[in-house]
C-alpha positions in Angstrom: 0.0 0.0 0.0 2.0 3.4 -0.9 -1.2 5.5 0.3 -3.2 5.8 -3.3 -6.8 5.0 -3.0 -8.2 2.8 -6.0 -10.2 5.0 -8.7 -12.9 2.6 -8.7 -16.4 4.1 -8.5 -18.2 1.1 -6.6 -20.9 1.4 -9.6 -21.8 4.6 -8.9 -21.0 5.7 -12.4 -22.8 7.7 -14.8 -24.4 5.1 -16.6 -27.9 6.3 -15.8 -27.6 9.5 -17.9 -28.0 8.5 -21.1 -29.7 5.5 -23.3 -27.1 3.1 -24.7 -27.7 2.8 -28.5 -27.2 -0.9 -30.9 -23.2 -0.5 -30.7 -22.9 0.4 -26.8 -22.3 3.5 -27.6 -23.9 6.4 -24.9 -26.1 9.1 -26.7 -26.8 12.0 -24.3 -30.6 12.5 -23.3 -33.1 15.0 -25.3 -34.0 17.7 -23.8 -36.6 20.1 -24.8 -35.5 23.7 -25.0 -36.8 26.2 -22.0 -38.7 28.7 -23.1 -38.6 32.3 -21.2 -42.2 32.8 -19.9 -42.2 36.4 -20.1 -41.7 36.4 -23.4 -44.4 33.4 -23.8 -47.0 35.4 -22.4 -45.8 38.9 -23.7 -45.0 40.5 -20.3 -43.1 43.5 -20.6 -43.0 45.0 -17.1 -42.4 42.9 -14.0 -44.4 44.4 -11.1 -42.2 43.9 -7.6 -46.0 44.4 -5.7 -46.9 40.9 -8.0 -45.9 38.6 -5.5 -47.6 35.5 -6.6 -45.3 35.9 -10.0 -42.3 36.5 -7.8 -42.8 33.5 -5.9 -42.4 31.1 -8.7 -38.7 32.2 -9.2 -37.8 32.1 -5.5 -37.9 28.5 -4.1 -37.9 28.0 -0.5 -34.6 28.3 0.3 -35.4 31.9 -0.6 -32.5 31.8 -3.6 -33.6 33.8 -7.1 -33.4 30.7 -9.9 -31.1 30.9 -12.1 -31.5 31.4 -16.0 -30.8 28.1 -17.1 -33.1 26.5 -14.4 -36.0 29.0 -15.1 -35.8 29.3 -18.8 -36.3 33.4 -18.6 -33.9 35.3 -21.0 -31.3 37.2 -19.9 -33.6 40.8 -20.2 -36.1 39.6 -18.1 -34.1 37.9 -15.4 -32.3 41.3 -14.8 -36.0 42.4 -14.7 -36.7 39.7 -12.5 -33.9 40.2 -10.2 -35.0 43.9 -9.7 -38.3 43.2 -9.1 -37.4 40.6 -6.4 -35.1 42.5 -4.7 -37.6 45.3 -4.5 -40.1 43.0 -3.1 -37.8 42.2 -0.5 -36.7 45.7 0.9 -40.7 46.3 1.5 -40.9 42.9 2.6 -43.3 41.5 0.1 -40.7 38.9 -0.2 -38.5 37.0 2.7 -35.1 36.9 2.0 -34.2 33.5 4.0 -36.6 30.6 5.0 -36.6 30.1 8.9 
């Protein structure tokens, strides 16, 4: 023993993430493209007093989600940001969970 630990992964690999095709070889998983809901639904100004929008983008760990987990696009997540963080110095909006 000269103090290396083995590189084995004890099956804990990575062979869940994709499908395996007819040679073996891995193809990575589909995924559909996110689409920015303000745009979607034609929102142009994010209200900080619409706290029921807010909430979707602030799970309860009380963190703002990021782009690529929300979908927005990058115009309306500095909106979104702004309107959060407005929300939260009038207290519309905690900024930890207890």
């Amino acid at each position: 023993m000269n103090g290396r630990r083995s590189s084995g992964g004890g099956g804990r690999g990575r062979s869940s993430q994709g499908q395996q095709g007819k040679d073996g070889a891995r193809r990575p998983m589909f995924r559909r493209r996110k689409v920015c809901k303000f745009c979607a639904e034609k929102i142009d100004d994010i209200n900080y007093k619409d706290t029921k929008l807010l909430m979707g983008f602030v799970p309860e760990r009380a963190k703002i989600v990021p782009r690529r987990i929300s979908g927005t696009c990058a115009m309306h997540q500095r909106k979104l940001r702004t309107a959060i963080m407005r929300a939260r110095q009038l207290a519309l909006i905690p900024y930890t969970s207890e």
